[in-house]
N, C-alpha and C positions, 0 to 999 in steps of 0.2 A: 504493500500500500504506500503511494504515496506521501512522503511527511509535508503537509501545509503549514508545519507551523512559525515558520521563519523563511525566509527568502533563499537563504544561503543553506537551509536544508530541502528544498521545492530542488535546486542546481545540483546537488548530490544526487538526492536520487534519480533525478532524470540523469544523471551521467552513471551512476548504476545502471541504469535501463540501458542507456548507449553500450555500458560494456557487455552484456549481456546479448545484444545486439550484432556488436563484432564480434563476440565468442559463438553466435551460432547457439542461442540459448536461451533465447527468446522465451519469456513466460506470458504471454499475450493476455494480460491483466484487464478485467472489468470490462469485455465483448460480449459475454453470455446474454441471455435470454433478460434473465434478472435485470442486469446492468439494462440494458435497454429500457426496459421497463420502467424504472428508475427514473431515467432522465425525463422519461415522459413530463415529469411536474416541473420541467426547470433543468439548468447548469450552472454548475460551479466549477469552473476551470481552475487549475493550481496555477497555471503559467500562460502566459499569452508568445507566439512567436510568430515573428515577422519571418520568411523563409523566400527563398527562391522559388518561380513557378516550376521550376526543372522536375521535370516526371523521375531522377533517378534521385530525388529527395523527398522521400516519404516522410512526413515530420513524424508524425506518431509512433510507426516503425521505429526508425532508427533511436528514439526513447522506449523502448517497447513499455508504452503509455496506452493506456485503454480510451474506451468510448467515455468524452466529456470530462478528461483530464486537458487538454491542450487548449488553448484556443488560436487558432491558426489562421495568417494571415499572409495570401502567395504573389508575390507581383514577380516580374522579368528584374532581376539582380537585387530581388529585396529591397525596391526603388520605394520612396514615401511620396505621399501626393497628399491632400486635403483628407481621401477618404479612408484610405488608412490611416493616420491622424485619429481620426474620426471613432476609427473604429478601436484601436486601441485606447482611447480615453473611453469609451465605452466598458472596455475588458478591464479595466482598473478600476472605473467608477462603479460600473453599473453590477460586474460580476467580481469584485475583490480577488482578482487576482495575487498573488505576490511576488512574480517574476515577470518579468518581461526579457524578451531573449533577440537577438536579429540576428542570426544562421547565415552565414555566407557559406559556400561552398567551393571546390575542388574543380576546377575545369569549365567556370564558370562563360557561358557564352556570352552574356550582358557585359558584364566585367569586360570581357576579351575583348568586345565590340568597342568598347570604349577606350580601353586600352589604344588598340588601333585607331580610333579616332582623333587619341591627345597625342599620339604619336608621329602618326603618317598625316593628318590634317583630314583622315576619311572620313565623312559625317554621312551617315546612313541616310536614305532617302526613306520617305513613308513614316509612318507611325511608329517605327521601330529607332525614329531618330529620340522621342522623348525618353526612355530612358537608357539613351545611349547618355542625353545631355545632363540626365540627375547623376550618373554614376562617373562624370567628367571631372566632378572637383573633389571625388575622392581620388582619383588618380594621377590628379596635380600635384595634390596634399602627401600622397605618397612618394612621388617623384622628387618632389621637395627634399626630403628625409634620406634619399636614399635608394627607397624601396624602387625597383623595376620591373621584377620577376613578378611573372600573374599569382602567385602564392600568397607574395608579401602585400600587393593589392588589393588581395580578397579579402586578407588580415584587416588590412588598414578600412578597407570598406565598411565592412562589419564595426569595425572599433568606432571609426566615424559617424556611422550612422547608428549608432548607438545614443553616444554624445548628444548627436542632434535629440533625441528622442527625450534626452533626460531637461535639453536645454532650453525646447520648443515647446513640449506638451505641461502645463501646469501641473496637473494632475498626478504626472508621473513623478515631475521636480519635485512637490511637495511630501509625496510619499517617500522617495526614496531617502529625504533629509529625515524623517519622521523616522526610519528604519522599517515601513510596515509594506514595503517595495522594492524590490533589486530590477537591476537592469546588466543585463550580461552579453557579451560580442562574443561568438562562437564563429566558428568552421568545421564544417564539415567533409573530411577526407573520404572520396568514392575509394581508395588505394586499398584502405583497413576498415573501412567502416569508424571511424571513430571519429568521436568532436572532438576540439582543441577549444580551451578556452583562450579567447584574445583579449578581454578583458572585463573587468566587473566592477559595478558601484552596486556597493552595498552600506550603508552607514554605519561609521567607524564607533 
C-alpha cells in the first residue's frame, strides 16, 4: 500500500514500485474488481505527474501503482500550457494530492526536436512547432551550463520544468513551503526501466 502520509514517503514508495518494475516483479496493486468499485464514489490520488505522451511510458506501470493512485497528466515532452496549469492546481487543491512529479524520459522525441531546432536553427513546421518552442528554453538553459548530450537535457528539462511548476502555480508554492506538498524532477531510463531522480523540493 501506498504511504500518503508525507510527500517524501508518497516518492519512496513509488520508487519501490519502479524497482519492482525493473526487476520484472510487478505486484499490480489495487486493479481488482473491489478496487474499481471503490473508486466509483470518488478519487484520491497520492501523486499527480506530468509525463510524456510517449506510448513506451506507461506512468502507472513503471510505479507499479494501481487504479486511482496516480493522477496523470501527458503532453508531447511534458510541455505546460494554461490547461495543465489548470489541471494540476486542480490535483492539489481539489484532490490533496502530496507529490507532484514531471517524468522526463530516455530518447525523448520532443526534446530531440528541439534540440535540433536551438541547434541547427530547424523550427518544425505545423502544430508540432509549439512544443518544439516550450521545450526551447530548457535547452538554452542547459547549453548555458554545459549540458549538450540529449541525457543531460532531458535532466535539465524535467528539473526546469519543475521549478517552473513550484514558481508559477500558487497553490503548489504555498504547499510545498507548508511541507504538506513535494515537487520532484525524475527521468525515466527505457535502457533498465528505472527512474533517476533529478531533483526534489521538499520542505527542509
Amino acid at each position: 500500500m501506498i504511504d500518503a502520509s508525507t510527500p517524501s514517503g508518497v516518492w519512496e514508495q513509488l520508487l519501490a514500485g519502479n524497482a519492482r518494475f525493473a526487476h520484472d516483479s510487478l505486484d499490480h496493486p489495487r486493479i481488482d474488481r473491489n478496487r474499481r468499485e471503490e473508486l466509483r464514489g470518488g478519487q484520491a490520488p497520492v501523486a499527480a505527474i506530468l509525463s510524456c505522451s510517449d506510448s513506451r511510458v506507461p506512468v502507472e506501470l513503471l510505479f507499479d501503482a494501481g487504479l486511482g493512485d496516480i493522477f496523470v497528466i501527458r503532453t508531447a515532452g511534458g510541455c505546460v500550457d494554461a490547461a495543465v496549469s489548470g489541471s494540476l492546481d486542480f490535483a492539489v487543491e481539489a484532490l490533496g494530492v502530496k507529490l507532484v512529479i514531471v517524468l522526463s524520459h530516455e530518447g525523448c522525441g520532443a526534446i530531440g526536436a528541439a534540440i535540433k531546432a536551438v541547434e541547427e536553427a530547424e523550427i518544425p513546421v505545423g502544430l508540432q512547432r509549439v512544443f518544439v518552442e516550450k521545450i526551447a528554453p530548457s535547452v538554452i538553459a542547459a547549453h548555458a551550463v554545459g549540458h549538450v548530450s540529449r541525457d543531460e537535457v532531458e535532466k535539465d528539462h524535467a528539473g526546469i520544468t519543475a521549478e517552473h511548476l513550484v514558481d508559477r502555480i500558487p497553490a503548489i508554492q504555498d504547499r510545498v513551503k507548508s511541507g504538506t506538498l513535494g515537487v520532484v524532477a525524475a527521468r525515466y531510463r527505457l535502457a533498465d526501466g528505472r527512474v533517476e531522480t533529478v531533483a526534489e523540493h521538499f520542505a527542509r
